[in-house]
C-alpha positions in Angstrom: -65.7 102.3 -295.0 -63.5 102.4 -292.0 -63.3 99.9 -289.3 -64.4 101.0 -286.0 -60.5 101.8 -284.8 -59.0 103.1 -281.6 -57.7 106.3 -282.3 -55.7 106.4 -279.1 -53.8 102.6 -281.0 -53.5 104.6 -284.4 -52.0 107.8 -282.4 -49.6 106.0 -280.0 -48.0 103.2 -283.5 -47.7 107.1 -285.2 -46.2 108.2 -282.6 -43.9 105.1 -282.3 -43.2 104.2 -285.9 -39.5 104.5 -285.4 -39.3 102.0 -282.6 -41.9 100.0 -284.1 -40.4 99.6 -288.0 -36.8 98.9 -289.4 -36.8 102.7 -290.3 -38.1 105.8 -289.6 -38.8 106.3 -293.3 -41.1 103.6 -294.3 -42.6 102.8 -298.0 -45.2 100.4 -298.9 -43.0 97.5 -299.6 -41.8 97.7 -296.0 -45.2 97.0 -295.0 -46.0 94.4 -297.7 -43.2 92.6 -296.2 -43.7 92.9 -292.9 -47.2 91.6 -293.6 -46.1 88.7 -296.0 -43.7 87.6 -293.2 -46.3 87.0 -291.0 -48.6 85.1 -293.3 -45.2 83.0 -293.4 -45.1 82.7 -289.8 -49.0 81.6 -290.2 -48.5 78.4 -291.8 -48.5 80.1 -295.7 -47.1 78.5 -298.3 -46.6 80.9 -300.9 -46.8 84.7 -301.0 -47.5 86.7 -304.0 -46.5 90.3 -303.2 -46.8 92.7 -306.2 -46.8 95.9 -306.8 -48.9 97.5 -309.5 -50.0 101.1 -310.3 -49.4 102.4 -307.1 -51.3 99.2 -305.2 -49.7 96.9 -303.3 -50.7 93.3 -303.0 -50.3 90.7 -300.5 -51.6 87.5 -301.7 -52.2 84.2 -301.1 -54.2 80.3 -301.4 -53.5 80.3 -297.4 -56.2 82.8 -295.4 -53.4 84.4 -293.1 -55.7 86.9 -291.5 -57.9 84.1 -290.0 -55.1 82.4 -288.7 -53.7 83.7 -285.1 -53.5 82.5 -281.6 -56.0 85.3 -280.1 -58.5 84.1 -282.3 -58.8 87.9 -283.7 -61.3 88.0 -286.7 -60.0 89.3 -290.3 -61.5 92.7 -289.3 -59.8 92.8 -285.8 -56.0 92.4 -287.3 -56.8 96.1 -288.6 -58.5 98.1 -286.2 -55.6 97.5 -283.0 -52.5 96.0 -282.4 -52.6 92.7 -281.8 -50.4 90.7 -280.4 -48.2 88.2 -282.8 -46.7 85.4 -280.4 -46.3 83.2 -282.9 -43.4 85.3 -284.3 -42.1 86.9 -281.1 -42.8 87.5 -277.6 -42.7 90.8 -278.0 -44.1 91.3 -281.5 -47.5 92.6 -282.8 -49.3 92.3 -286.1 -48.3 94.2 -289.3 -51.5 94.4 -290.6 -52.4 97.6 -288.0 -50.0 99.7 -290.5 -52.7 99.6 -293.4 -55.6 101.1 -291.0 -53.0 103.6 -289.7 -50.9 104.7 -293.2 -52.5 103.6 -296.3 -55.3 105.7 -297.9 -57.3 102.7 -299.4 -57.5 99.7 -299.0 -59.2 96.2 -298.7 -58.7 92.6 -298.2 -60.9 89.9 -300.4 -61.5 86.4 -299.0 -62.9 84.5 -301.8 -65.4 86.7 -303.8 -66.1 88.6 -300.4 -64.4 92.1 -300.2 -64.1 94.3 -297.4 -63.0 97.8 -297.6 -60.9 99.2 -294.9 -59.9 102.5 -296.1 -60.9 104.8 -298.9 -64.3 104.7 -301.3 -64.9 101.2 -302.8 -64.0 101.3 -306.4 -66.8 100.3 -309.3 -66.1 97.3 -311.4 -63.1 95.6 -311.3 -60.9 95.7 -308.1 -56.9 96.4 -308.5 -56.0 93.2 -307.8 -58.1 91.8 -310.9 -55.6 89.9 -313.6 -52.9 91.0 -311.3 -52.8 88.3 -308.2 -53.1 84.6 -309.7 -56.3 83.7 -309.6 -55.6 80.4 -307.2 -54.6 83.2 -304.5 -57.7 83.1 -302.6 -56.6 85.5 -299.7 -55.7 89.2 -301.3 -55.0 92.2 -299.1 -54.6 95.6 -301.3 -53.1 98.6 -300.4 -52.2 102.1 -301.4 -50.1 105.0 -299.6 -50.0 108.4 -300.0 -47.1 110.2 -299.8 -44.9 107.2 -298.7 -42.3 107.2 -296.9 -44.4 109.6 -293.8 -47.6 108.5 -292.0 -50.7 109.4 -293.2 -51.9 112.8 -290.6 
């Protein structure tokens, strides 16, 4: 399932990943970070970020993707850029990347699971055993072929 996203948004941060990231040759840690600095920013506590088979996780007992200024739901943070004032004036959130780049993924609040890119996987997610179970919040990604955006 795929969020109803701008295509124009996902176009012009492709376009302008250079100006927009670090580097021009990203990886999915970049993004992990850039996320898990955020959730920081947000008011979390601690941040679990591992890396596991290919899957990235961003995890937490603090739900960073409800918490923003603009009052954006979970989904919103994914299908444009948002605006970040809480971590600059000019910044935007990082969570935009996984809709544009990453060929699945999904975010769990609680038992609820929401797939953002890619085919829902049976059973057990990727995160299972892998985040501590106190983490409430997980967001889960993969990339392919990282380092390039996804075309």
């Amino acid at each position: 399932m795929r969020p109803n996203v701008s295509e124009d948004a996902i176009a012009f941060l492709r376009r302008r990943l250079r100006a927009m990231l670090p580097e021009a040759h990203f990886n999915a840690k970049m993004i992990a970070e850039n996320i898990a600095f955020g959730a920081a920013v947000l008011g979390s506590g601690h941040i679990e970020l591992v890396d596991r088979h290919g899957w990235w996780f961003v995890a937490s007992e603090f739900n960073w993707l409800a918490a923003s200024a603009s009052n954006a739901s979970e989904i919103e943070l994914f299908e444009r850029i948002l605006p970040f004032p809480e971590q600059s004036s000019v910044g935007h959130r990082a969570e935009i990347y996984i809709t544009a780049f990453a060929n699945q993924a999904y975010f769990r609040i609680g038992q609820t699971v929401t797939w953002l890119r890619g085919e829902a996987i049976a059973g057990a997610l990727p995160d299972a055993g892998v985040t501590p179970p106190w983490c409430d919040t997980v967001l889960a990604f993969r990339l392919d072929g990282a380092g390039h955006p996804k075309r």
